[in-house]
mmCIF file of the N, C-alpha and C atoms, coordinates in Angstrom:
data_MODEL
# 
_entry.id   MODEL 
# 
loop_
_atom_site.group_PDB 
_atom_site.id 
_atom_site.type_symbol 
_atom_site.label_atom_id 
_atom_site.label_alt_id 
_atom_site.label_comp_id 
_atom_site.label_asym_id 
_atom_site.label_entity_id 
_atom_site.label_seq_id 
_atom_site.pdbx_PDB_ins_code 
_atom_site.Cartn_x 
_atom_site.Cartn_y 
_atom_site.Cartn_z 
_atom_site.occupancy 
_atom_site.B_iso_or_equiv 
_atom_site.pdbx_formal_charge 
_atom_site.auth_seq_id 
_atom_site.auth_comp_id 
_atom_site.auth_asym_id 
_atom_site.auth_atom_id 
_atom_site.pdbx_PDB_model_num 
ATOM 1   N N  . UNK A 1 1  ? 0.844   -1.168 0.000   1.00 0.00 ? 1  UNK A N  1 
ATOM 2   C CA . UNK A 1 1  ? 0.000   0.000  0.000   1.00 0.00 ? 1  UNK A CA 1 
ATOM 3   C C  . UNK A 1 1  ? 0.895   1.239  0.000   1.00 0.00 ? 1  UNK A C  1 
ATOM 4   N N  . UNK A 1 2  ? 0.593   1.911  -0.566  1.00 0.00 ? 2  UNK A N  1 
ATOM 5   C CA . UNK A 1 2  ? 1.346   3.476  -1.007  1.00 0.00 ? 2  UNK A CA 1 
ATOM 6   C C  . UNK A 1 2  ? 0.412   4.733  -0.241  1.00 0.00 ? 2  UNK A C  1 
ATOM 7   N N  . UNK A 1 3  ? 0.753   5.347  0.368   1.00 0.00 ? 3  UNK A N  1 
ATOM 8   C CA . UNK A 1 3  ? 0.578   6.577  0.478   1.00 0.00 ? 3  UNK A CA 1 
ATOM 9   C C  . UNK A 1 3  ? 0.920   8.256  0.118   1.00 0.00 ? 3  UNK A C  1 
ATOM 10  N N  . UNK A 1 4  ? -0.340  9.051  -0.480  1.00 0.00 ? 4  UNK A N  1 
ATOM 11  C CA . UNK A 1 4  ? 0.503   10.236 -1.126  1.00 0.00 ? 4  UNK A CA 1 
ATOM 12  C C  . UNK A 1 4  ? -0.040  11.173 -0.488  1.00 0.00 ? 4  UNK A C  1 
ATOM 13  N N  . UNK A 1 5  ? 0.674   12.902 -0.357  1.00 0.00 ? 5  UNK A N  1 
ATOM 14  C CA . UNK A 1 5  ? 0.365   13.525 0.363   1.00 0.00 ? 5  UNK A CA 1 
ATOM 15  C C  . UNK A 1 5  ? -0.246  14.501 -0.537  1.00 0.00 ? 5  UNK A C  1 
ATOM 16  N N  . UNK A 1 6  ? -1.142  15.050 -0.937  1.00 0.00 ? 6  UNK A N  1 
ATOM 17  C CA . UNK A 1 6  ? -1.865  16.036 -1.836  1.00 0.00 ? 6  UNK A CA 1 
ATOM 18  C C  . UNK A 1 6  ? -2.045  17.385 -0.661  1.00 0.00 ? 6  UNK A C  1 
ATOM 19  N N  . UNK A 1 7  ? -2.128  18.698 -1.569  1.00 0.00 ? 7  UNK A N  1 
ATOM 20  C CA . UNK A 1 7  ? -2.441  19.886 -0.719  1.00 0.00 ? 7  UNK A CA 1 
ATOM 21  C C  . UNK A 1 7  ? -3.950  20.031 -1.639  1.00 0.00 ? 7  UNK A C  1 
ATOM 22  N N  . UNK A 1 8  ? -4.946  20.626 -0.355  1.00 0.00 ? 8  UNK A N  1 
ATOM 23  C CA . UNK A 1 8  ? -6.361  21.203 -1.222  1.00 0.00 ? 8  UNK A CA 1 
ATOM 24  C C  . UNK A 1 8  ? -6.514  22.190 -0.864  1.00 0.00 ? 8  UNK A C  1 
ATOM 25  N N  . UNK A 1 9  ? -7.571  22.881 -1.027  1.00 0.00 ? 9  UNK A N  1 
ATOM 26  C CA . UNK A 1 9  ? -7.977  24.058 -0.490  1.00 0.00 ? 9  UNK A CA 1 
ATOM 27  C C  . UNK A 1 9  ? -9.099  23.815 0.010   1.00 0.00 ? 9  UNK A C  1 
ATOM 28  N N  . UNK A 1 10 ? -9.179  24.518 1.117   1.00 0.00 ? 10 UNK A N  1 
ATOM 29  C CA . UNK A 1 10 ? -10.927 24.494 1.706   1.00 0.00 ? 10 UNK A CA 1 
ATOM 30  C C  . UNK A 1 10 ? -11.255 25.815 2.022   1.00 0.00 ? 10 UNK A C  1 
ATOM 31  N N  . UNK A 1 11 ? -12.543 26.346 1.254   1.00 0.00 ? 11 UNK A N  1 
ATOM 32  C CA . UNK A 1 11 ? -13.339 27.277 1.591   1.00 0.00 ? 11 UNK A CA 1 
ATOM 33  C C  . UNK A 1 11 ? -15.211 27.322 1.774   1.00 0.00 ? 11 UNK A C  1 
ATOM 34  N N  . UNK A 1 12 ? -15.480 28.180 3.018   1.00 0.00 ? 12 UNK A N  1 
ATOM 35  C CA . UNK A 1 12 ? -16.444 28.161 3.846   1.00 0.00 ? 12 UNK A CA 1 
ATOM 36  C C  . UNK A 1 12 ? -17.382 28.911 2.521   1.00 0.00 ? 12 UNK A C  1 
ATOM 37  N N  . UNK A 1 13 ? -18.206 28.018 1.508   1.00 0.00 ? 13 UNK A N  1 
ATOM 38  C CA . UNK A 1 13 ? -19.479 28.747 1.213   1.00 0.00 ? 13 UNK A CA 1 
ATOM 39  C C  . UNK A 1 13 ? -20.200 29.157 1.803   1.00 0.00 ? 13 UNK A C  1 
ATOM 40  N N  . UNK A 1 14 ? -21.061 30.269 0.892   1.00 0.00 ? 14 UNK A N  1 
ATOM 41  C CA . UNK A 1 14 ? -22.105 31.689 1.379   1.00 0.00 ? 14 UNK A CA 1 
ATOM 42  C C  . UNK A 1 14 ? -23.296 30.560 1.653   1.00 0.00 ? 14 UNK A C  1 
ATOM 43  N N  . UNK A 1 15 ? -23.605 30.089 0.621   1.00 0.00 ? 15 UNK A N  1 
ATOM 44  C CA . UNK A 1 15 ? -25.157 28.979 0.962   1.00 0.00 ? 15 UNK A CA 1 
ATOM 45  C C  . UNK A 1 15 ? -24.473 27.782 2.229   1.00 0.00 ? 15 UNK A C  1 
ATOM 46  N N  . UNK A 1 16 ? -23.624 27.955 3.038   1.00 0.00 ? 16 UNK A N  1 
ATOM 47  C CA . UNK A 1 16 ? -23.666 27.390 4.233   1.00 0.00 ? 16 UNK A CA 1 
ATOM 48  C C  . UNK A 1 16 ? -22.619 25.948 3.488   1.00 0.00 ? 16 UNK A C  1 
ATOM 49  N N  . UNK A 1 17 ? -21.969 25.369 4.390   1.00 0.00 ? 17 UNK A N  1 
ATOM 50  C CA . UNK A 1 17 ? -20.865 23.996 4.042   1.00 0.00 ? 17 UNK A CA 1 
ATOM 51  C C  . UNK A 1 17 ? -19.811 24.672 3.410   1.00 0.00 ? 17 UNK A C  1 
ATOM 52  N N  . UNK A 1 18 ? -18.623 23.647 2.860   1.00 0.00 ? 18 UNK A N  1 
ATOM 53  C CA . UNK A 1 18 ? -17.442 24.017 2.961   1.00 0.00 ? 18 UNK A CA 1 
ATOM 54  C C  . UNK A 1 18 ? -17.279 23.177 1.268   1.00 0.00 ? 18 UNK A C  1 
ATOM 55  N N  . UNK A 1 19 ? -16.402 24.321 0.276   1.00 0.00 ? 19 UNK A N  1 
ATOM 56  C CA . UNK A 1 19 ? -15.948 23.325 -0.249  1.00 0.00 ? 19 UNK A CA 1 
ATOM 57  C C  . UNK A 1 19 ? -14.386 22.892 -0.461  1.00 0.00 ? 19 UNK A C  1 
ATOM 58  N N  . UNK A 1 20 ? -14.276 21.941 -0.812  1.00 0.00 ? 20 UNK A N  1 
ATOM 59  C CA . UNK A 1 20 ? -12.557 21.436 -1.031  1.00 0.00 ? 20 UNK A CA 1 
ATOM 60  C C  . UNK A 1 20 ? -12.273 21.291 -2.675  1.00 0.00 ? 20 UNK A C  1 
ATOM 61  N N  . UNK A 1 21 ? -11.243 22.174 -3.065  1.00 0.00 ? 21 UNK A N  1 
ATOM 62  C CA . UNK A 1 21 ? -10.523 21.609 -4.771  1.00 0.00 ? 21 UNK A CA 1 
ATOM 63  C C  . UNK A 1 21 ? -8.665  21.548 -4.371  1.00 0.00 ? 21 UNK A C  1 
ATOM 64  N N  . UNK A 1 22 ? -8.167  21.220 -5.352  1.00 0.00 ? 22 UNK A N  1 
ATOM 65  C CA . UNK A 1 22 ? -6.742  20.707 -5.487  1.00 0.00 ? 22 UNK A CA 1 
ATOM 66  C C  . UNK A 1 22 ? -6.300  21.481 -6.602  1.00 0.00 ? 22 UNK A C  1 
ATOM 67  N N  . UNK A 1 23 ? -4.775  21.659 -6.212  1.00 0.00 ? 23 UNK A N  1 
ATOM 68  C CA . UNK A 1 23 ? -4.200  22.664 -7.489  1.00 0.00 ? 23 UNK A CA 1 
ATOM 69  C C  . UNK A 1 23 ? -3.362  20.809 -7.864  1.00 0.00 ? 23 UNK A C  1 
ATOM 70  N N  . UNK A 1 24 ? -3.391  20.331 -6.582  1.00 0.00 ? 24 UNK A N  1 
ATOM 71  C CA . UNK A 1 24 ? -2.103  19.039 -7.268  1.00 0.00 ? 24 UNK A CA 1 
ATOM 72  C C  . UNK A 1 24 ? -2.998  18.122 -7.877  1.00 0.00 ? 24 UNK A C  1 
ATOM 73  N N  . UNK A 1 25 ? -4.639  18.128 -7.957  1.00 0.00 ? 25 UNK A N  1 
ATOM 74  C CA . UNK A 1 25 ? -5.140  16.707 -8.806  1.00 0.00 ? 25 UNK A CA 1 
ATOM 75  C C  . UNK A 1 25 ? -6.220  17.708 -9.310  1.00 0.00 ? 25 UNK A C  1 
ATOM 76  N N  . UNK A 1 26 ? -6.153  17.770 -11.007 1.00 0.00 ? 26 UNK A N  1 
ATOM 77  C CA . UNK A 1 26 ? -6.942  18.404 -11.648 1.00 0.00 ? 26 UNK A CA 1 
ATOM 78  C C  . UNK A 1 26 ? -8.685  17.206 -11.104 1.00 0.00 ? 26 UNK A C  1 
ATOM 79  N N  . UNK A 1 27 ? -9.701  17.488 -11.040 1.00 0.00 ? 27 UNK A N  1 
ATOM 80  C CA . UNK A 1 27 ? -11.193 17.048 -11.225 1.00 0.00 ? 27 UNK A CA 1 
ATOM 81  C C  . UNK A 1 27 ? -11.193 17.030 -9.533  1.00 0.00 ? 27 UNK A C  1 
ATOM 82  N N  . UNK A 1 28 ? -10.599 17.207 -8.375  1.00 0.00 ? 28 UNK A N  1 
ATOM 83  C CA . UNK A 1 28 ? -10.707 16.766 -7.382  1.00 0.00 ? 28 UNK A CA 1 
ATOM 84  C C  . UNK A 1 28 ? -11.857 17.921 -6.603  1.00 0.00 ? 28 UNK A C  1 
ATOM 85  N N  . UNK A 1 29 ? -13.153 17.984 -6.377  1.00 0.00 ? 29 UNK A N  1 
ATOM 86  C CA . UNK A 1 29 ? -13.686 18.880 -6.095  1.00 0.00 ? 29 UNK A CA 1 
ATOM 87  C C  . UNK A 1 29 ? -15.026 18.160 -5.080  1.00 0.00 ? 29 UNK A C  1 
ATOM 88  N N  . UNK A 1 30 ? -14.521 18.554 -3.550  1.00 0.00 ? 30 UNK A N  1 
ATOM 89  C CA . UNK A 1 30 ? -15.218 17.876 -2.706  1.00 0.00 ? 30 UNK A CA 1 
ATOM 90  C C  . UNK A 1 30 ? -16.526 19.080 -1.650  1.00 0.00 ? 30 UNK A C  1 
ATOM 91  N N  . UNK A 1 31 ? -17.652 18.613 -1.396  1.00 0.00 ? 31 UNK A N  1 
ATOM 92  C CA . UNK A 1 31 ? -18.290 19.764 -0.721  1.00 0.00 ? 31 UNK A CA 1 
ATOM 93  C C  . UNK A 1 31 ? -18.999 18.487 0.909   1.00 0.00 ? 31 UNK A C  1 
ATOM 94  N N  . UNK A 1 32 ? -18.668 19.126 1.665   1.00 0.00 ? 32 UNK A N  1 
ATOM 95  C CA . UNK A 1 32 ? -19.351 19.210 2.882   1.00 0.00 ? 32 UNK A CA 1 
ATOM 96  C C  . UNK A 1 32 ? -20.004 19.787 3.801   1.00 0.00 ? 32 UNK A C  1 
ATOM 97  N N  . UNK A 1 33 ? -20.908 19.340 4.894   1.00 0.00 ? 33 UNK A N  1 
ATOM 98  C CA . UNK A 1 33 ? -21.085 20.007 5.536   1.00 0.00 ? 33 UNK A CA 1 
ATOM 99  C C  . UNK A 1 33 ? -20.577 21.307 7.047   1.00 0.00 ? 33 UNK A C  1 
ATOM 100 N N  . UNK A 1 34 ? -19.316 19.993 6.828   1.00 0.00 ? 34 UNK A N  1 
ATOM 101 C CA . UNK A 1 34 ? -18.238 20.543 7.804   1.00 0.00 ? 34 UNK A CA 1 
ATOM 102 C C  . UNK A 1 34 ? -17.118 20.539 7.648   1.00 0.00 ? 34 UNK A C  1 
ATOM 103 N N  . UNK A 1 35 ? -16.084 20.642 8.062   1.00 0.00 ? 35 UNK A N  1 
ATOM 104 C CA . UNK A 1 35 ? -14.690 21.247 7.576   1.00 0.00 ? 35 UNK A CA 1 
ATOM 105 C C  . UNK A 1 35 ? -14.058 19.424 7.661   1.00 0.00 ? 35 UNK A C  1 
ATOM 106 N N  . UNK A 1 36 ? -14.816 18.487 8.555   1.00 0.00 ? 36 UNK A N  1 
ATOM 107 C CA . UNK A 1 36 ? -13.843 17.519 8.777   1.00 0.00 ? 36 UNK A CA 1 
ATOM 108 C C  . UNK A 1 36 ? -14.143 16.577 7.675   1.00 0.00 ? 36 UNK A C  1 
ATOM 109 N N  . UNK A 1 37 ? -16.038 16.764 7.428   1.00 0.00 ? 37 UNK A N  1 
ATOM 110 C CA . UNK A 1 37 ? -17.104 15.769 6.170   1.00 0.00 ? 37 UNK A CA 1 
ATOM 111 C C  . UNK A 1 37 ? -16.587 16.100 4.895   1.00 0.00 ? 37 UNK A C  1 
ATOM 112 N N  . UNK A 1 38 ? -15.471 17.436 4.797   1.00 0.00 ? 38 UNK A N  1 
ATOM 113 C CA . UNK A 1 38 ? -15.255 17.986 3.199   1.00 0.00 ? 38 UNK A CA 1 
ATOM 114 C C  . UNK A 1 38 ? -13.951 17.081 3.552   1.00 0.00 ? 38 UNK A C  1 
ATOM 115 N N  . UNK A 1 39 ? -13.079 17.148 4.320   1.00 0.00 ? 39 UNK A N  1 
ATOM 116 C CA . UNK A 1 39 ? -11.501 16.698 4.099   1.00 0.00 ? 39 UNK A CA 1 
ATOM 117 C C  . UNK A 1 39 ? -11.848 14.988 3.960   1.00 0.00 ? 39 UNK A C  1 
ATOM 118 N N  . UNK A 1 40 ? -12.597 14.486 4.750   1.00 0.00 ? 40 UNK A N  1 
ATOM 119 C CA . UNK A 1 40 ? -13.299 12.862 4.318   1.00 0.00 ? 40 UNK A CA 1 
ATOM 120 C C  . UNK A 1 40 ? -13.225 13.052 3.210   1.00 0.00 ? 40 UNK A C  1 
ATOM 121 N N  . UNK A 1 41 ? -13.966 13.634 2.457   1.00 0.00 ? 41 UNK A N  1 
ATOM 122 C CA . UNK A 1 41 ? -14.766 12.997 1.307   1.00 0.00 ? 41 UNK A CA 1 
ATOM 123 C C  . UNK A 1 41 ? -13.683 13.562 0.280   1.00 0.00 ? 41 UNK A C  1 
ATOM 124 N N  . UNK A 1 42 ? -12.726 14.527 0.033   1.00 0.00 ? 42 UNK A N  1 
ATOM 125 C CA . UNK A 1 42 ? -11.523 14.908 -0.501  1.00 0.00 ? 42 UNK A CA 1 
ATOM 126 C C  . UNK A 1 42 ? -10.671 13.553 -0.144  1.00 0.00 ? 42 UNK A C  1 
ATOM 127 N N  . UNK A 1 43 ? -10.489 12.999 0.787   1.00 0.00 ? 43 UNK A N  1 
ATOM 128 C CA . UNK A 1 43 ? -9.952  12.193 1.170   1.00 0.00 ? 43 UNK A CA 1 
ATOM 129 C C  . UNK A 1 43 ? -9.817  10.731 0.035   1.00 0.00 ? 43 UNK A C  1 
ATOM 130 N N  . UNK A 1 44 ? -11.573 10.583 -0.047  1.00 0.00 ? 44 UNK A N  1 
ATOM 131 C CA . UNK A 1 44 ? -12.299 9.595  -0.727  1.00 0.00 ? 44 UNK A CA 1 
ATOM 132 C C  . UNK A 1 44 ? -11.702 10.119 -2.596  1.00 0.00 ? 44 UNK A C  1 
ATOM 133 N N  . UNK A 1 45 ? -11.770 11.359 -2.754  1.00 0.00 ? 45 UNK A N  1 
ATOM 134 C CA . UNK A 1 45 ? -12.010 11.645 -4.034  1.00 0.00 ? 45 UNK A CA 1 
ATOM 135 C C  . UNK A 1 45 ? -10.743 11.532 -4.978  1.00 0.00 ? 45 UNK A C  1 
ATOM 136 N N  . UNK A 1 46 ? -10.121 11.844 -3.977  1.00 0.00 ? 46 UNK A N  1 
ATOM 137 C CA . UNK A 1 46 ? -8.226  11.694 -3.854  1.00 0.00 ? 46 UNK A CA 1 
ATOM 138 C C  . UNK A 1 46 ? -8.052  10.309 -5.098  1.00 0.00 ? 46 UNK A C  1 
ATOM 139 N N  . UNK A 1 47 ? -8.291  9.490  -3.506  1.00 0.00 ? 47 UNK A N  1 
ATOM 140 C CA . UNK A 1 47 ? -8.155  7.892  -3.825  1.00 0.00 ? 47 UNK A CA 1 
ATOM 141 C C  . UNK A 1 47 ? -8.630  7.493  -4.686  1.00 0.00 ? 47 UNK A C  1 
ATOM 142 N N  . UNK A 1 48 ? -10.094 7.674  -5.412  1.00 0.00 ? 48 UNK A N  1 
ATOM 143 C CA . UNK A 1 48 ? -10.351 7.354  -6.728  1.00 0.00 ? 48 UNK A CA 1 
ATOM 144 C C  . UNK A 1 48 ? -9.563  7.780  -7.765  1.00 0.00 ? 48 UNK A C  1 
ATOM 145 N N  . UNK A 1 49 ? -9.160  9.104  -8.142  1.00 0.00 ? 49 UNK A N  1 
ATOM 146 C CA . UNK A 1 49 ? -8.325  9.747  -8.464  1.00 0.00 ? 49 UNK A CA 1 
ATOM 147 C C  . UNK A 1 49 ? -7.293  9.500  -8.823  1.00 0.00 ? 49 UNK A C  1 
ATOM 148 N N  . UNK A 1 50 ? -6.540  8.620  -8.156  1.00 0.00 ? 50 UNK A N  1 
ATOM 149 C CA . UNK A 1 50 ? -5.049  8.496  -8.151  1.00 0.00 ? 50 UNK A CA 1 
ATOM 150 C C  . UNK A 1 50 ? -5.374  7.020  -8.213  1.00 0.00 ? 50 UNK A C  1 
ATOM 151 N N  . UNK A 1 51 ? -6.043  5.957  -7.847  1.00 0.00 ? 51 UNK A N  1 
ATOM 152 C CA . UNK A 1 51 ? -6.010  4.912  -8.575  1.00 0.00 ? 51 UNK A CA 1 
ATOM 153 C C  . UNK A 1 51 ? -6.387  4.619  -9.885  1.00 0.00 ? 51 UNK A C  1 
ATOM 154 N N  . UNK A 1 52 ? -7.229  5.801  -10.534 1.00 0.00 ? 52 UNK A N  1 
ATOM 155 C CA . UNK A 1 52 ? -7.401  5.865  -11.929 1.00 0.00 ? 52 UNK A CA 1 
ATOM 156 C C  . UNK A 1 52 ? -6.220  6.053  -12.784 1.00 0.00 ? 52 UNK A C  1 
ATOM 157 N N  . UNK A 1 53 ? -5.126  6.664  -12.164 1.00 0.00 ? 53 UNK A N  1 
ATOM 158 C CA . UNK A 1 53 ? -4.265  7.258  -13.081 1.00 0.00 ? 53 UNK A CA 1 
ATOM 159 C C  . UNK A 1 53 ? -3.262  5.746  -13.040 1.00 0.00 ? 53 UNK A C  1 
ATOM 160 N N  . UNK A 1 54 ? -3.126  5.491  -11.782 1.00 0.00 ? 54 UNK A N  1 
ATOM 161 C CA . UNK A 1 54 ? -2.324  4.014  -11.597 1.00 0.00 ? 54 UNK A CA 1 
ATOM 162 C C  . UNK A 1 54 ? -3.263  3.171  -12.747 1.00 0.00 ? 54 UNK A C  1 
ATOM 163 N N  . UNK A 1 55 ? -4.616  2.811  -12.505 1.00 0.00 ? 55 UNK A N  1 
ATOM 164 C CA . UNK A 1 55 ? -5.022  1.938  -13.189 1.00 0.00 ? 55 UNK A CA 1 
ATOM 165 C C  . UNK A 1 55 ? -4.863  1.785  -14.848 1.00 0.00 ? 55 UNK A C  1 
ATOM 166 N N  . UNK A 1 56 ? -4.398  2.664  -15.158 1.00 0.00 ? 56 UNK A N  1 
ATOM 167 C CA . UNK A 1 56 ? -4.387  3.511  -16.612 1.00 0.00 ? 56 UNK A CA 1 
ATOM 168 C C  . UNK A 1 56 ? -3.116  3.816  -17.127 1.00 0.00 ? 56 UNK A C  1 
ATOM 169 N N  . UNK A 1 57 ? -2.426  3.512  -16.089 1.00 0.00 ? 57 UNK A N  1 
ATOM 170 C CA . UNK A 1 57 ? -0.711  3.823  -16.228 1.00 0.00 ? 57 UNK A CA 1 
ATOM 171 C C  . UNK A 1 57 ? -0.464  5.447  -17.079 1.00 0.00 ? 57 UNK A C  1 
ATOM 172 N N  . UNK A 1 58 ? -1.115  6.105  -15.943 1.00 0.00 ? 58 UNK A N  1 
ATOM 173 C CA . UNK A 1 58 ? -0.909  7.796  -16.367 1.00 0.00 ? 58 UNK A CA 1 
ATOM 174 C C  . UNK A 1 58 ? 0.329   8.272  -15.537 1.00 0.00 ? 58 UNK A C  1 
ATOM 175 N N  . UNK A 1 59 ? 1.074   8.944  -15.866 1.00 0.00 ? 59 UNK A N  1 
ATOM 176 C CA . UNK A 1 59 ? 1.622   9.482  -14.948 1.00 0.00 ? 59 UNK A CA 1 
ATOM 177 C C  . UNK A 1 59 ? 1.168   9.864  -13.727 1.00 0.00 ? 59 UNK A C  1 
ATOM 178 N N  . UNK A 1 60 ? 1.530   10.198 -12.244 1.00 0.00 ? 60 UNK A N  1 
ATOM 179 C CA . UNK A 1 60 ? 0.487   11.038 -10.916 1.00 0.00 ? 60 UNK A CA 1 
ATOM 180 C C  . UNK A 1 60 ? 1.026   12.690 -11.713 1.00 0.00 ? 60 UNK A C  1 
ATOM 181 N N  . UNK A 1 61 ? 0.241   13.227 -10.873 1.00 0.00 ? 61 UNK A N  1 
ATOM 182 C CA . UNK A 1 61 ? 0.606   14.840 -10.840 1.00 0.00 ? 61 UNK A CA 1 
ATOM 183 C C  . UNK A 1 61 ? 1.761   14.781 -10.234 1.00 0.00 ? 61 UNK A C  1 
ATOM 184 N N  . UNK A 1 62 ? 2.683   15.753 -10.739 1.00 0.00 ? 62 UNK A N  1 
ATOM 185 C CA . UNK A 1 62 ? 4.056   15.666 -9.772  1.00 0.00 ? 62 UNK A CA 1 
ATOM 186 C C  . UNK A 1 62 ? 3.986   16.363 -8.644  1.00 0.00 ? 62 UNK A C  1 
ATOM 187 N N  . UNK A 1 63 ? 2.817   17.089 -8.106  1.00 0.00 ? 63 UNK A N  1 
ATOM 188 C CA . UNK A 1 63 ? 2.527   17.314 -6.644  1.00 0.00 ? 63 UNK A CA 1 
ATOM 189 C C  . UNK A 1 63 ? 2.091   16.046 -6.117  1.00 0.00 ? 63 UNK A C  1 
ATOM 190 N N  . UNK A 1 64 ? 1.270   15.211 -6.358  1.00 0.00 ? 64 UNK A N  1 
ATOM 191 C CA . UNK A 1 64 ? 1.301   14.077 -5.622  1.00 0.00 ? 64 UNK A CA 1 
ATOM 192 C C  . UNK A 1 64 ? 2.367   13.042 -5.536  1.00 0.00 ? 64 UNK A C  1 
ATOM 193 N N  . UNK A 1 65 ? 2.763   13.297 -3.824  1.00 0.00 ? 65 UNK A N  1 
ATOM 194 C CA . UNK A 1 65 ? 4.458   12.978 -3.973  1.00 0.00 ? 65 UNK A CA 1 
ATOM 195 C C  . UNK A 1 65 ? 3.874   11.967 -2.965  1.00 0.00 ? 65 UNK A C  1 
ATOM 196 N N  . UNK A 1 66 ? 4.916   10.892 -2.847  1.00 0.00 ? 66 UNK A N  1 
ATOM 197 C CA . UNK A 1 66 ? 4.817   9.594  -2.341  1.00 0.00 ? 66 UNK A CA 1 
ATOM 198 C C  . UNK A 1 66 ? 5.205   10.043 -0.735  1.00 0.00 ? 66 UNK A C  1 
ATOM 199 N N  . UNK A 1 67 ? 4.378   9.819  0.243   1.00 0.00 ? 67 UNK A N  1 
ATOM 200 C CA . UNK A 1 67 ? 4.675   10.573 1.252   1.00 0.00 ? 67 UNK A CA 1 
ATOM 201 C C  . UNK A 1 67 ? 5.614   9.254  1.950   1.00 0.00 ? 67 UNK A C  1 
ATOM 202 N N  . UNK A 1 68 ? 6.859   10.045 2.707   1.00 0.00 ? 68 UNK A N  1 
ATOM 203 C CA . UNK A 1 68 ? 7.576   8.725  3.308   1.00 0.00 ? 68 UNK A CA 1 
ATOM 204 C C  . UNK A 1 68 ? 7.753   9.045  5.238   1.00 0.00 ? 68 UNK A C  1 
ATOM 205 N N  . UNK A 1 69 ? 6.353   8.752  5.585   1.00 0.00 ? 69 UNK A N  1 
ATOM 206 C CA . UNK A 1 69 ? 6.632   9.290  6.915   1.00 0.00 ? 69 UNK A CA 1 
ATOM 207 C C  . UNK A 1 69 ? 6.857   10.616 7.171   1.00 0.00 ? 69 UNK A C  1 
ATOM 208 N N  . UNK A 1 70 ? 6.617   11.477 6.644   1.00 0.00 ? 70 UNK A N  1 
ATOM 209 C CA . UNK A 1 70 ? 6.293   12.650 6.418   1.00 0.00 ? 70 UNK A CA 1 
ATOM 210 C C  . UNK A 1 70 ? 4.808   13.520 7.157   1.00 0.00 ? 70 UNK A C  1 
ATOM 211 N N  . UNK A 1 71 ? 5.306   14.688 7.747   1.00 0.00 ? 71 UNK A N  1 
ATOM 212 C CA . UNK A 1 71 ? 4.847   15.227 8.459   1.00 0.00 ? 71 UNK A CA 1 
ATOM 213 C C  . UNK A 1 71 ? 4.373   16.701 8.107   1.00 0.00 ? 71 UNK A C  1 
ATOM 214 N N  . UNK A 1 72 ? 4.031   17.442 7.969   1.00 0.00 ? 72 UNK A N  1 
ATOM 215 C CA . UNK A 1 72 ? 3.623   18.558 7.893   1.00 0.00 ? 72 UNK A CA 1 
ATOM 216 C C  . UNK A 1 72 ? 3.316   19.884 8.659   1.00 0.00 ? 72 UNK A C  1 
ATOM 217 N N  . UNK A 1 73 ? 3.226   20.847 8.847   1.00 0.00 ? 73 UNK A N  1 
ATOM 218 C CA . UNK A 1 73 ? 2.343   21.312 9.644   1.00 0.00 ? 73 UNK A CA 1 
ATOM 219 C C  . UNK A 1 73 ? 1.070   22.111 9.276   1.00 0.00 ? 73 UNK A C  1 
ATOM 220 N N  . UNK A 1 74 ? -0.229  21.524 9.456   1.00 0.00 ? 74 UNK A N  1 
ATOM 221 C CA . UNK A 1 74 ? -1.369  21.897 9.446   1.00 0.00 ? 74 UNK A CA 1 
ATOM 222 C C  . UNK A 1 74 ? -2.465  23.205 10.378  1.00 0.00 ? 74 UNK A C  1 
ATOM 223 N N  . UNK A 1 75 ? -3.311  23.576 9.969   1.00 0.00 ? 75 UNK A N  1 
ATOM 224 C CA . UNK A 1 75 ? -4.095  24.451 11.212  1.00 0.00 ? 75 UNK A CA 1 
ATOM 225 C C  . UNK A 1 75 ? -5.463  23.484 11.118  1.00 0.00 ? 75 UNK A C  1 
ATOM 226 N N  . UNK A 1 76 ? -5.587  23.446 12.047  1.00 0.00 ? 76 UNK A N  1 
ATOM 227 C CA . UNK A 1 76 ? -7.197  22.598 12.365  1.00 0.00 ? 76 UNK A CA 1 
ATOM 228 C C  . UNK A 1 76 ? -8.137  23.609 13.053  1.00 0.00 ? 76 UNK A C  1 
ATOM 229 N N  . UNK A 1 77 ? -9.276  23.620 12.304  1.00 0.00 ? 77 UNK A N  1 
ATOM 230 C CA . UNK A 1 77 ? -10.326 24.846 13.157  1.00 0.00 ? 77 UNK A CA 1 
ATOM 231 C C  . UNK A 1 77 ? -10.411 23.931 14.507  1.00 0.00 ? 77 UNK A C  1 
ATOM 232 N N  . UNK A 1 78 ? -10.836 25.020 15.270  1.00 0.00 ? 78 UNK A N  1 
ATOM 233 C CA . UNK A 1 78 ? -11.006 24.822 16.918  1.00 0.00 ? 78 UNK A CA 1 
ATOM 234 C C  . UNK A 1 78 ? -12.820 25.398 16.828  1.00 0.00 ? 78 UNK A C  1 
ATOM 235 N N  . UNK A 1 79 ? -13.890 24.883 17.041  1.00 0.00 ? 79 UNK A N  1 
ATOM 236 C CA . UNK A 1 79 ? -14.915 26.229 17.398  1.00 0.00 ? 79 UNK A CA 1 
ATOM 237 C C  . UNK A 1 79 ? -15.485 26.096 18.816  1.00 0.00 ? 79 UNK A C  1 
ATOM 238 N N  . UNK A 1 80 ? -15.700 27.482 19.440  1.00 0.00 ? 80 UNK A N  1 
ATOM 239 C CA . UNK A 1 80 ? -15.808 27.332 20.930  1.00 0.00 ? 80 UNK A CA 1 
ATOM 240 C C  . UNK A 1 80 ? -16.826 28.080 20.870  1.00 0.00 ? 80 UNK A C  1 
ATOM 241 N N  . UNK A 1 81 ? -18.153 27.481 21.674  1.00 0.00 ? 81 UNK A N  1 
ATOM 242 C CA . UNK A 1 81 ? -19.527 28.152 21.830  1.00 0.00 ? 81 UNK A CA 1 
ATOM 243 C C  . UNK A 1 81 ? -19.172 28.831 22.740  1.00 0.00 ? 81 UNK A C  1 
ATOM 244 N N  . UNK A 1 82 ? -19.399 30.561 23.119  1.00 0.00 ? 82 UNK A N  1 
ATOM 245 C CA . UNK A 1 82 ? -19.157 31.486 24.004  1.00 0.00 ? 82 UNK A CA 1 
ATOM 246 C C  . UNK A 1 82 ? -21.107 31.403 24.365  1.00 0.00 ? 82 UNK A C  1 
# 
């Protein structure tokens, strides 16, 4: 099993939920209700994604880099009912 590390973007739509796209996997375009249901399902969309290109013997995007234990640093929303 292989693991790759992709960057997306997530932004908070006006009609309420969040959506997720990728500059590193062109078609990757995920919408949720919450910031964690959009990175799931980006998650999910990924993986189809990138086993299509394996299945097909496409090249990956050369942003999708073979992650080797690799770490990052991320921001995770926090929300606190006042």
């Amino acid at each position: 099993m292989s693991e790759y590390m992709i960057s997306i973007k997530i932004e908070k739509l006006e009609e309420g939920g969040y959506l997720a796209t990728s500059d590193s996997i062109q078609g990757l375009i995920a919408q949720g209700r919450t910031i964690a249901e959009t990175m799931e399902i980006a998650q999910d969309v990924a993986k189809k994604l990138i086993e299509s290109y394996i299945e097909h013997n496409d090249p990956l995007p050369f942003e999708a880099n073979k992650s080797i234990n690799h770490l990052t640093n991320v921001q995770i929303p926090v929300s606190i009912e006042a």
